[in-house]
C-alpha positions as CSV (number, residue, x, y, z in Angstrom):
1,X,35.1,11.7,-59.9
2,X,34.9,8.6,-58.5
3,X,37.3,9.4,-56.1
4,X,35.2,11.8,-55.0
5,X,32.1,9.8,-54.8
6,X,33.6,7.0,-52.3
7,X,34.8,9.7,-50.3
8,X,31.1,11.0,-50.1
9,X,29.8,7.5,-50.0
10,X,32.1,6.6,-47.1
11,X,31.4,9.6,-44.8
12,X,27.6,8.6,-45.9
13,X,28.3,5.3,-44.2
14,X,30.5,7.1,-41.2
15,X,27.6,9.1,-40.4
16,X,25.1,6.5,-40.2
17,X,26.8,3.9,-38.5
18,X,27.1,7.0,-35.7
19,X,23.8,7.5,-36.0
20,X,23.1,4.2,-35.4
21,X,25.4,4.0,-32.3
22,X,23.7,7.1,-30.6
23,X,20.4,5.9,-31.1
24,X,21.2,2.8,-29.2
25,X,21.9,4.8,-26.4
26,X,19.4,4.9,-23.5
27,X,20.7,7.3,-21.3
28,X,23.9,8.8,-20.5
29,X,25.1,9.0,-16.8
30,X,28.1,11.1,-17.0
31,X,30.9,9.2,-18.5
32,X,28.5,5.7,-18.7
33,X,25.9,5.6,-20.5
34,X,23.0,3.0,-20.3
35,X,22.5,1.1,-23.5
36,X,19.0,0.1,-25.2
37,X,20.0,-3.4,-25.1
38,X,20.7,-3.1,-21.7
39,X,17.4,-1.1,-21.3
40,X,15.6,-3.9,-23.2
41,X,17.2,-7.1,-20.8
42,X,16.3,-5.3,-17.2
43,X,12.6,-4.9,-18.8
44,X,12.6,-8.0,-19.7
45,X,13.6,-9.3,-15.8
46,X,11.0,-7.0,-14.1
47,X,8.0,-8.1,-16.1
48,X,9.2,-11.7,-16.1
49,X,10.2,-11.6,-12.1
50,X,7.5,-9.8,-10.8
51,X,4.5,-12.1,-13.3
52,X,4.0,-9.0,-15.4
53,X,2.5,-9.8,-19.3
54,X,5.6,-9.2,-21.5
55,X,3.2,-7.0,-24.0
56,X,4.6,-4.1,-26.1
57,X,1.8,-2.2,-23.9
58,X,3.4,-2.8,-20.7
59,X,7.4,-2.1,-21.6
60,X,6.0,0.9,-23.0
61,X,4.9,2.3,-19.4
62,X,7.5,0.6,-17.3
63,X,10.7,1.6,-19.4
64,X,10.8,5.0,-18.0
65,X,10.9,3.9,-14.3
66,X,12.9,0.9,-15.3
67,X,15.7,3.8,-17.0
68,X,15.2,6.3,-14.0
69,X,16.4,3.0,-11.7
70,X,19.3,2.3,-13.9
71,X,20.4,5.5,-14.1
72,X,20.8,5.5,-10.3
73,X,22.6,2.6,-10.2
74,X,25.2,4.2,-12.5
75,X,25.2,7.4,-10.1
76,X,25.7,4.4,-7.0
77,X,28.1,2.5,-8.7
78,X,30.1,5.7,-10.3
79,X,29.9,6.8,-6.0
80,X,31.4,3.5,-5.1
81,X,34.1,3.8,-7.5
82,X,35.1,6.8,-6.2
83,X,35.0,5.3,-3.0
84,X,37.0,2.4,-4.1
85,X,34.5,0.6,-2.7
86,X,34.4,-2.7,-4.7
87,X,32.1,-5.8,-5.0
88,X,33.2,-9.4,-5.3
89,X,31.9,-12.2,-7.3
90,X,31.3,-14.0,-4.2
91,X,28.6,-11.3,-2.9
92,X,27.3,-11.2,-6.2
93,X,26.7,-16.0,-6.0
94,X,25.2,-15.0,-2.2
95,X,22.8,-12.6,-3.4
96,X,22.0,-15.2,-5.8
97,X,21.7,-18.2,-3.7
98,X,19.5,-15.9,-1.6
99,X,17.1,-15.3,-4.5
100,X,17.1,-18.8,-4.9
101,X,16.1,-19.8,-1.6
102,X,13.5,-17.5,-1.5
103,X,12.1,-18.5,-4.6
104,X,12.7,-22.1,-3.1
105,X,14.5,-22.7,-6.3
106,X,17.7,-25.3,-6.4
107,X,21.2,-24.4,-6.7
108,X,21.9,-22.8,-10.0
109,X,18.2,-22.4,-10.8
110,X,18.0,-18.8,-11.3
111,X,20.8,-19.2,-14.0
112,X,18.3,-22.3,-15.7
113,X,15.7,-20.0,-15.0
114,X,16.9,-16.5,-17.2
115,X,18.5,-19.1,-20.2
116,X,15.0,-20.5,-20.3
117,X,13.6,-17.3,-20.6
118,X,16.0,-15.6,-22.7
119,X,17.4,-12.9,-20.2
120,X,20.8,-12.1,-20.2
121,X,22.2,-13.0,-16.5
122,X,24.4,-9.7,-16.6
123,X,20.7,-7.9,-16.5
124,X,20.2,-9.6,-12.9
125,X,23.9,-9.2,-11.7
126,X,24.4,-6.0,-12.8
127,X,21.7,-4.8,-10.9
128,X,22.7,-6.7,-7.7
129,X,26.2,-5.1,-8.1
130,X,24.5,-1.7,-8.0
131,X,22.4,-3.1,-4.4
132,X,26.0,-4.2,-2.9
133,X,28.2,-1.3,-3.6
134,X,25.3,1.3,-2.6
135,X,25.0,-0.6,0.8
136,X,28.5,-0.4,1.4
137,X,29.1,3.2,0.5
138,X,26.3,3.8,2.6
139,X,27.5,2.3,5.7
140,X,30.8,3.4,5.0
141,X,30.4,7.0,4.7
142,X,27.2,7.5,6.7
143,X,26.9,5.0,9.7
144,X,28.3,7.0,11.9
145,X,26.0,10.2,11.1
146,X,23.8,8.1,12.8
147,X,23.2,7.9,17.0
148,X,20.4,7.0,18.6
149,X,20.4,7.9,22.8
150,X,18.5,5.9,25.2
151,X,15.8,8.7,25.3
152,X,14.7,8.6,21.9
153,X,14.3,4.8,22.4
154,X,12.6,4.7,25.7
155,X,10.1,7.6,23.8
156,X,9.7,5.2,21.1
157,X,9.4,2.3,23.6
158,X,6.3,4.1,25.7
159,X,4.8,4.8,22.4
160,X,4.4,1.2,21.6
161,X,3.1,0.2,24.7
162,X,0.5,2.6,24.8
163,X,-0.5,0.7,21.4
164,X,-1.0,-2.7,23.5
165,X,-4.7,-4.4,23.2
166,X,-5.2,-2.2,19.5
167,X,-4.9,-3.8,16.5
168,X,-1.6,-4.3,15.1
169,X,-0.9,-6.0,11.0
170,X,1.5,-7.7,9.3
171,X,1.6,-5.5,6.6
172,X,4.2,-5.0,3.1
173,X,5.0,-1.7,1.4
174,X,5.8,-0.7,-2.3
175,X,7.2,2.8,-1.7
176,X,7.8,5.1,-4.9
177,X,9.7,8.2,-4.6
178,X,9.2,11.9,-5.8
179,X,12.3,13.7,-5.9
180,X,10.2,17.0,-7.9
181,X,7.2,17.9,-8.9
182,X,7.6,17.3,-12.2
183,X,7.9,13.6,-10.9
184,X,4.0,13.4,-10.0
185,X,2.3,12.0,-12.6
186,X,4.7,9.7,-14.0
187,X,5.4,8.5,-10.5
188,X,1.4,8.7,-10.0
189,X,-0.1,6.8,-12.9
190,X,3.2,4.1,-12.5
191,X,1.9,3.6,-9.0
192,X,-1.7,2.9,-11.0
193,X,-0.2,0.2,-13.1
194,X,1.2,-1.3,-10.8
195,X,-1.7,-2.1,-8.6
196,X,-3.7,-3.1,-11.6
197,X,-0.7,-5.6,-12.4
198,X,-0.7,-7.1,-9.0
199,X,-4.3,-7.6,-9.1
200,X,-4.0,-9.0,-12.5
201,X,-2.0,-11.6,-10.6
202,X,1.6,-10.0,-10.5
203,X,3.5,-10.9,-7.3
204,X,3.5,-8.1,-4.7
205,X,7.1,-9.3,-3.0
206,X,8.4,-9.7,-7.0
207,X,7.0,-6.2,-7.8
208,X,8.0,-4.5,-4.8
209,X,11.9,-6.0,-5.4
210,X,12.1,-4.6,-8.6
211,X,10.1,-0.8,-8.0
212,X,10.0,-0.1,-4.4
213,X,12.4,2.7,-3.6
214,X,12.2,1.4,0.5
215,X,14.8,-0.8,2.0
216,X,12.2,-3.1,2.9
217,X,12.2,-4.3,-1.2
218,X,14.9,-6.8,-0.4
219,X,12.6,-8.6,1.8
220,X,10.0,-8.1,-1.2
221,X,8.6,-4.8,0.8
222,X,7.4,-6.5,4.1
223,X,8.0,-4.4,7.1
224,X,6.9,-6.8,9.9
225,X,4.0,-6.5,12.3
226,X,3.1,-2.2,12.6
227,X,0.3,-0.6,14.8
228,X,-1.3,2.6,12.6
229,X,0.7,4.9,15.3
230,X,3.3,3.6,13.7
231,X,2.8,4.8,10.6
232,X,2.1,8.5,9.3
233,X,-1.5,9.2,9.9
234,X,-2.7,9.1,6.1
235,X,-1.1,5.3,5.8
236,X,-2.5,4.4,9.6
237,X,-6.3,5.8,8.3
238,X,-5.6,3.4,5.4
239,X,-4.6,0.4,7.2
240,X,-7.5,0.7,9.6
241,X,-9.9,0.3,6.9
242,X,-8.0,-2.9,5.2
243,X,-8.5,-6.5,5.7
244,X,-6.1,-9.2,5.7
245,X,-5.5,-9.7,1.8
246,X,-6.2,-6.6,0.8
247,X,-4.0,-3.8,-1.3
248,X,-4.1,0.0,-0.7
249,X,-5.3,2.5,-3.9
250,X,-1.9,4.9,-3.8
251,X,-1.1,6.7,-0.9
252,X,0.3,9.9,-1.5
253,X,2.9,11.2,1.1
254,X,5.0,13.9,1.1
255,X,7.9,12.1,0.1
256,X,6.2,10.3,-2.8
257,X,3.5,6.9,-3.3
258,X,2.7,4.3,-0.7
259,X,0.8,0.9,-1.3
260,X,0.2,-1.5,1.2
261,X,-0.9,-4.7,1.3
262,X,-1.8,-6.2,4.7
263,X,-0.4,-10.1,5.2
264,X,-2.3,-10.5,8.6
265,X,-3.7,-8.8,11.4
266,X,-3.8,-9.8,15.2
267,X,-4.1,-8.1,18.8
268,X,-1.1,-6.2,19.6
269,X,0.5,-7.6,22.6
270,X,-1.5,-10.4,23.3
271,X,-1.0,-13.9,22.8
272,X,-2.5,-17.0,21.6
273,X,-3.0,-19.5,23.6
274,X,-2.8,-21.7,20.1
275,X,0.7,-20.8,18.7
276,X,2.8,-21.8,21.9
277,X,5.0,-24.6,20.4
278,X,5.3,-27.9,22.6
279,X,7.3,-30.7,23.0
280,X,5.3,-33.2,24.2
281,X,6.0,-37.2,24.8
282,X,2.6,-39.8,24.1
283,X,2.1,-43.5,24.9
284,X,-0.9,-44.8,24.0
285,X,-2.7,-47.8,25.5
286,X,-4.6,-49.5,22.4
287,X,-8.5,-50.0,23.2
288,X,-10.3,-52.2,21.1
289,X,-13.7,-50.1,19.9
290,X,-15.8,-53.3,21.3
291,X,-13.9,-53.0,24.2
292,X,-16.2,-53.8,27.3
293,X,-16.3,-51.4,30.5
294,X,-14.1,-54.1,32.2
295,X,-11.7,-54.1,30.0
296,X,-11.9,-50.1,29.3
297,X,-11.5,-50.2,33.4
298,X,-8.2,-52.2,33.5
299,X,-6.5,-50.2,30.7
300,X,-7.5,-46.8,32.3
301,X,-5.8,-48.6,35.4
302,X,-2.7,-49.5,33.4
303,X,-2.8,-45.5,32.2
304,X,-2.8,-44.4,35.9
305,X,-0.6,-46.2,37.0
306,X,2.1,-45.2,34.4
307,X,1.5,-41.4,34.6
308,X,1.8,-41.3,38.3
309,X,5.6,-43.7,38.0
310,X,6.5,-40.9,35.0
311,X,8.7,-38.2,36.3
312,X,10.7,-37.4,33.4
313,X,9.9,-37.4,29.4
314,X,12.8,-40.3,29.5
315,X,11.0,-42.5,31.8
316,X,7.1,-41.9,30.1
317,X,8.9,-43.1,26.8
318,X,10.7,-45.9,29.1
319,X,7.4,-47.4,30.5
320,X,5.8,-47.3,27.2
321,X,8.8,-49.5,25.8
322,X,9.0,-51.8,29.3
323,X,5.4,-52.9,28.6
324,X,4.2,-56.2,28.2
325,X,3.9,-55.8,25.0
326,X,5.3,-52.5,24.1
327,X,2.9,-49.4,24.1
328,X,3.3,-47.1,20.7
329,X,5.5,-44.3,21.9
330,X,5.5,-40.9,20.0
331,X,8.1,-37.8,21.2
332,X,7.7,-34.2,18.7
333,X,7.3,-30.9,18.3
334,X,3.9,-29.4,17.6
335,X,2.1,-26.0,17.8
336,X,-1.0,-26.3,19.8
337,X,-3.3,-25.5,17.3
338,X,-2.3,-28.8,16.0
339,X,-3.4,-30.6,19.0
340,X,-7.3,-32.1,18.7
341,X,-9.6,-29.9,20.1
342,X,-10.8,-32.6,23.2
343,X,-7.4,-32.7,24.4
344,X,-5.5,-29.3,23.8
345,X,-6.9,-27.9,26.8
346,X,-5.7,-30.4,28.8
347,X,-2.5,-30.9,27.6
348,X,-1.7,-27.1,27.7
349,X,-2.7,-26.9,31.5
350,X,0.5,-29.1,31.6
351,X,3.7,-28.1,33.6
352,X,6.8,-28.8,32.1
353,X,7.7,-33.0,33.1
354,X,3.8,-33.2,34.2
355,X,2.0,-36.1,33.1
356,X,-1.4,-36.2,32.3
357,X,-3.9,-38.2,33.5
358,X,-5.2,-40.6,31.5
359,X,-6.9,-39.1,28.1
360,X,-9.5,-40.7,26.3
361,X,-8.8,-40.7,22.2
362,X,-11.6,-39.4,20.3
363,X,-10.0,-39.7,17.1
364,X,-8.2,-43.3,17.2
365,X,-9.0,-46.5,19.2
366,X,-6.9,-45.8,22.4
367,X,-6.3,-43.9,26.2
368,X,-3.1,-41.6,26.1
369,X,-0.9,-40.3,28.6
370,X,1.0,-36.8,27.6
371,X,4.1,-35.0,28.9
372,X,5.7,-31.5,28.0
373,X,9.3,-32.2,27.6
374,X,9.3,-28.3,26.3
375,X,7.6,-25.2,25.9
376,X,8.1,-22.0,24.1
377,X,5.2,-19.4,24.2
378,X,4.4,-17.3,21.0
379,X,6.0,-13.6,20.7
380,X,3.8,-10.8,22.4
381,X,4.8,-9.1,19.2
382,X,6.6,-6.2,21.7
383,X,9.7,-5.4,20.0
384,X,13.1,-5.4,23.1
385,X,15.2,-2.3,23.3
386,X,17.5,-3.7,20.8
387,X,14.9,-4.1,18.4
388,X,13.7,-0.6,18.6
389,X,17.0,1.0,18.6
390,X,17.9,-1.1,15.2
391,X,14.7,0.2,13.7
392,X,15.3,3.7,15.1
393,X,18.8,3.6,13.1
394,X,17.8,2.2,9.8
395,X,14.9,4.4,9.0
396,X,17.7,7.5,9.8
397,X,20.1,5.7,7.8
398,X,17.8,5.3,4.7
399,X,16.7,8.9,5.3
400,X,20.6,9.9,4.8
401,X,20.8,7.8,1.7
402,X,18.0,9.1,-0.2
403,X,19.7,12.0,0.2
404,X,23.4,11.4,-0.2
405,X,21.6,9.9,-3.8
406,X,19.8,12.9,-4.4
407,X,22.8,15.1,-4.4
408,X,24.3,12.9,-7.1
409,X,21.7,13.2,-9.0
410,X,22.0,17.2,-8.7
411,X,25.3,16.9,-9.1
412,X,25.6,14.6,-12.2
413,X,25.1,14.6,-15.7
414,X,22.5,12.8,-17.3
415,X,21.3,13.0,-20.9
416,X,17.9,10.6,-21.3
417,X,17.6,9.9,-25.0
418,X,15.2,6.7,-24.8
């Protein structure tokens, strides 16, 4: 008999402890499965990362698009595998010195910065792994899928100048896809949350890292300067009505959600006198403020005669140092803008080794004689064949990989039990 009972006992035991086991079990990707802890530490990094209140509320609606992410990354890492396409731990301390700099956090920060608050590193590193091996299968197995000819980029090229003089914005992207339409309101009210997050003071660039389905989310979702032809025409409508600062409501697209948030905004194609960056060499002859108009004559005399002996930016800072006694010499870089409004016209009439007549100081004691030892004018913001040809090629490339991923997911077995 009690034989008997501590055989029922210990099957008792057996069966709970695999009860136990399954129900720690997130998902399960074929023959991986994604574990609750796991589940629990990549929650944790998103809301922490992206300035997200760690609230029962708010793991509660983003643990299903934090799973669906997860479970990809199995499918991309199971693909690499295959592929004995591997990922070494030196990618993996690059991608981290990367987030680092970005973050303009020191070396070995990031690691401080998960111990501090309490997040397993292999939550952050696994999911770089995933990033890594998916970019190399990628380009492995479908870079050469993709050609661009010199007619598709010449057609893209005369579209963008027929954009010149219109508005053109700096604009960042949170893209979220829907792969069925049983997808649309989860994807819908997750594209909701989020915007209500990010104006509750989440980071866009941190949120669009850790949700946007785009390639731009590595670069936290910005996509450069764009022109609304650019764009499809519901997300150029939107970005017509925005203002620098501003976020998009969700944008619904035939491939999934869209929201923007525009950075900046500027003239397409024409440039500002005020960002051309300058080299410029300055001696300064010191006037006293009580100076008298004698006085203030001789020095202007002195000025003269030094800008008109100047040939060189070497020779303007010699004569400044030859004087009797030595004039303050000063030799930088500086962006126009910087320059005080009474003499940045004059100095940026300058040819390059040009000195300027002599220039009264309004904001210090003084007459000044400038020089522009360089000169590099701001971008027109026209992208060079190059350019267009790249962007051409990734968007077909990300194209091809959201559906290369889309046939694993067809193809795969996945058992959500979370």
């Amino acid at each position: 008999m009690r034989l008997l009972l501590s055989l029922v006992v210990l099957t008792c035991v057996a069966v709970g402890a695999q009860a136990q086991e399954e129900n720690r079990i997130a998902a399960v990707v074929n023959n991986d499965i994604v574990s609750m802890d796991d589940l629990s530490a990549r929650v944790a990094l998103v809301l922490s990362s992206s300035n997200i209140p760690d609230t029962p509320e708010n793991r509660q609606r983003l643990q299903p698009r934090v799973l669906h992410q997860m479970i990809d990354e199995k499918l991309e890492v199971q693909e690499a595998r295959h592929l004995n396409v591997t990922v070494t731990k030196e990618e993996i301390d690059n991608a981290i010195a990367g987030i680092e700099q970005r973050n303009n956090m020191p070396k070995g920060g990031l690691d401080a910065y998960l111990k501090r608050v309490g997040i397993a590193k292999t939550a952050l590193t696994d999911q770089l792994t995933a990033e890594i091996a998916w970019s190399k299968v990628v380009r492995n197995q479908l870079s050469e899928e993709v050609s661009i000819s010199d007619e598709e980029i010449n057609e893209a090229m005369a579209r963008i100048k027929e954009d010149a003089g219109q508005p053109q914005s700096h604009i960042a992207e949170i893209y979220l896809a829907i792969d069925n339409p049983s997808q649309e309101q989860d994807v819908e009210r997750l594209a909701n949350q989020l915007i209500q997050q990010i104006r509750s003071g989440a980071n866009f660039s941190a949120v669009a890292q850790q949700f946007s389905q785009s390639p731009s989310s590595a670069a936290g979702g910005d996509i450069g300067w764009v022109t609304p032809s650019q764009l499809p025409p519901l997300l150029g409508q939107a970005l017509g009505k925005m203002k620098p600062g501003e976020m998009s409501y969700p944008l619904r697209t035939p491939g999934g959600y869209y929201i923007l948030y525009m950075i900046d905004r500027r003239i397409f194609g024409q440039v500002n006198p005020d960002d051309v960056q300058l080299g410029l060499t300055e001696v300064v002859f010191p006037l006293p403020p009580t100076a008298s108009a004698a006085q203030e004559q001789h020095i202007m005399a002195e000025a003269q005669q030094v800008s008109g002996a100047a040939k060189s930016c070497g020779e303007l800072a010699k004569l400044g140092h030859d004087h009797n006694p030595p004039l303050t010499t000063q030799n930088g870089d500086v962006t126009a803008a910087r320059l005080p409004p009474d003499i940045r016209p004059q100095v940026l009439q300058l040819k390059l080794a040009e000195a300027s007549k002599p220039i009264r100081l309004a904001n210090a004691p003084g007459v000044a004689v400038f020089m522009v030892c360089s000169r590099k004018e701001p971008s027109s913001g026209m992208p060079t064949h190059d350019q267009v040809s790249e962007n051409l090629a990734r968007a077909r490339l990300d194209a091809l990989a959201r559906r290369y991923l889309l046939d694993l997911r067809r193809a795969a077995y996945v058992d959500i039990r979370a």
